[in-house]
N, C-alpha and C positions, 0 to 999 in steps of 0.2 A: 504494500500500500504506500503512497505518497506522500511525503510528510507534509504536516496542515500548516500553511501558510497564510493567515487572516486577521496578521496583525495582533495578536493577541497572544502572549509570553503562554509558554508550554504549562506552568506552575499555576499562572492565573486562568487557564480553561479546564484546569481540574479542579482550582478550589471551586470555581465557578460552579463545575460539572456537581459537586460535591452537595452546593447550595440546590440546585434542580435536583439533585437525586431523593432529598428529605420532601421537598417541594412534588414530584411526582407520590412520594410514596403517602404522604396526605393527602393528596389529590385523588390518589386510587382506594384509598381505605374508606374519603369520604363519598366514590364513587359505590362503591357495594353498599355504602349504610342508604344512602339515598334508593338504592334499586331495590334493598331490603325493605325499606321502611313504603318503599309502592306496593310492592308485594303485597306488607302486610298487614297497613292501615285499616281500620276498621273505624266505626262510629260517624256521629252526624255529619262532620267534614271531611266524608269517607271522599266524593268526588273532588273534591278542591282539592285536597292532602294529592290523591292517589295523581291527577294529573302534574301538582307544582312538583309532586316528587320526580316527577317523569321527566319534567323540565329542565329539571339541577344533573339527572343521572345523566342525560342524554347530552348535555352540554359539557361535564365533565368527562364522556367521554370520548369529544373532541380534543380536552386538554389534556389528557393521560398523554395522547400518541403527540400532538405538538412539544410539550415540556421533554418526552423520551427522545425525539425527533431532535432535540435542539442540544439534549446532549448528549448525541452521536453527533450530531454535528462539532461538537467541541473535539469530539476525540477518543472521547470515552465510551464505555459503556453502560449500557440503560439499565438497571435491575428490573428483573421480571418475574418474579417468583414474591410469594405469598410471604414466605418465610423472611425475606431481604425487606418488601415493606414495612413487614413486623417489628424489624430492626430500628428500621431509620424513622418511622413514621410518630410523628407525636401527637394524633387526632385519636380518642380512646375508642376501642375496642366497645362495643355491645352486645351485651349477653340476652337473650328472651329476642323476647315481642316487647316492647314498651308502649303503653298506651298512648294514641295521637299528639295528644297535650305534648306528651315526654318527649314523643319524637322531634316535632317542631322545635323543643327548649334543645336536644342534642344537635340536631342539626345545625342550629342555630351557634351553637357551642362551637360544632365543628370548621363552620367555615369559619367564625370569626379565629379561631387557629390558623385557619391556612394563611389568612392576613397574616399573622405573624411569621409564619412560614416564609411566606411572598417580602415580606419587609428583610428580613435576614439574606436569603438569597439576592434582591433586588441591588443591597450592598457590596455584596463580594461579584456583582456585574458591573456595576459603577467602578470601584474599586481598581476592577480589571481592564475599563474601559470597551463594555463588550455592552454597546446599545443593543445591537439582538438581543439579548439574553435580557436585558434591560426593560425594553419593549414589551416582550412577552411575561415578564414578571409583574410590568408594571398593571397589562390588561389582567391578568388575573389577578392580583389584588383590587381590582374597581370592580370586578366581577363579585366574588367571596364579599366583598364591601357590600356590594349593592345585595347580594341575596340573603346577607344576616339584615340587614334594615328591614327587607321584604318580612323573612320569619320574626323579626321583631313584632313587627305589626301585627300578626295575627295574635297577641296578644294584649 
């Protein structure tokens, strides 16, 4: 293979790589709790919940394969396995069915994580001087922004 030539020092597209890789694996954890929680929504806001869930999974899982995309692009490789997002990932794990109410407050929980996520990474892009990676962190934190205010609201 070719060595990567894109302006961007070998050391700062791995730490970079490093910050997308936690930034994926919150992004994938809060992708299955969203497809979970369409799944298995019940009660009065059974149709609202069931579609906005569908909303968030289906958008998120445009950003899985862009954020993976972006660091293969850097050089590195993407983690892909259950076990590696286990790892890296800091949006918590859910155990049952939790009732609507719960799910909305998790959810809500979750993305406003990935902001943080998104804010850590968006530094070591700056940092590196890597506007891609920049760009793409910056739209997914207005994104997790914008759909914690949305779950805000429903209560």
């Amino acid at each position: 293979m070719h060595s990567i030539d894109i302006g961007i020092a070998e050391q700062d597209r791995v730490k970079i790589a490093e910050g997308l890789k936690r930034l994926l694996a919150d992004s994938y954890t809060l992708y299955l709790q969203s497809h979970n929680f369409h799944w298995n929504v019940t009660g009065p806001q059974f149709r609202e919940l069931h579609l906005m869930f569908e909303e968030h999974y289906t958008e998120l899982a445009t950003a899985v394969d862009d954020i993976a995309e972006r660091i293969r692009t850097l050089g590195v490789p993407a983690p892909g396995t259950y076990k590696t997002f286990a790892e890296l990932s800091t949006v918590e794990e859910v155990e049952g069915v939790p009732e609507a109410d719960d799910m909305v407050e998790i959810l809500l929980r979750g993305h406003e994580r990935v902001v943080k996520t998104c804010r850590d990474a968006l530094a070591l892009a700056q940092d590196g001087a890597d506007e891609s990676s920049a760009a793409l962190v910056s739209d997914r934190m207005r994104i997790h922004e914008k759909t914690a205010w949305m779950l805000r609201a429903l209560h």
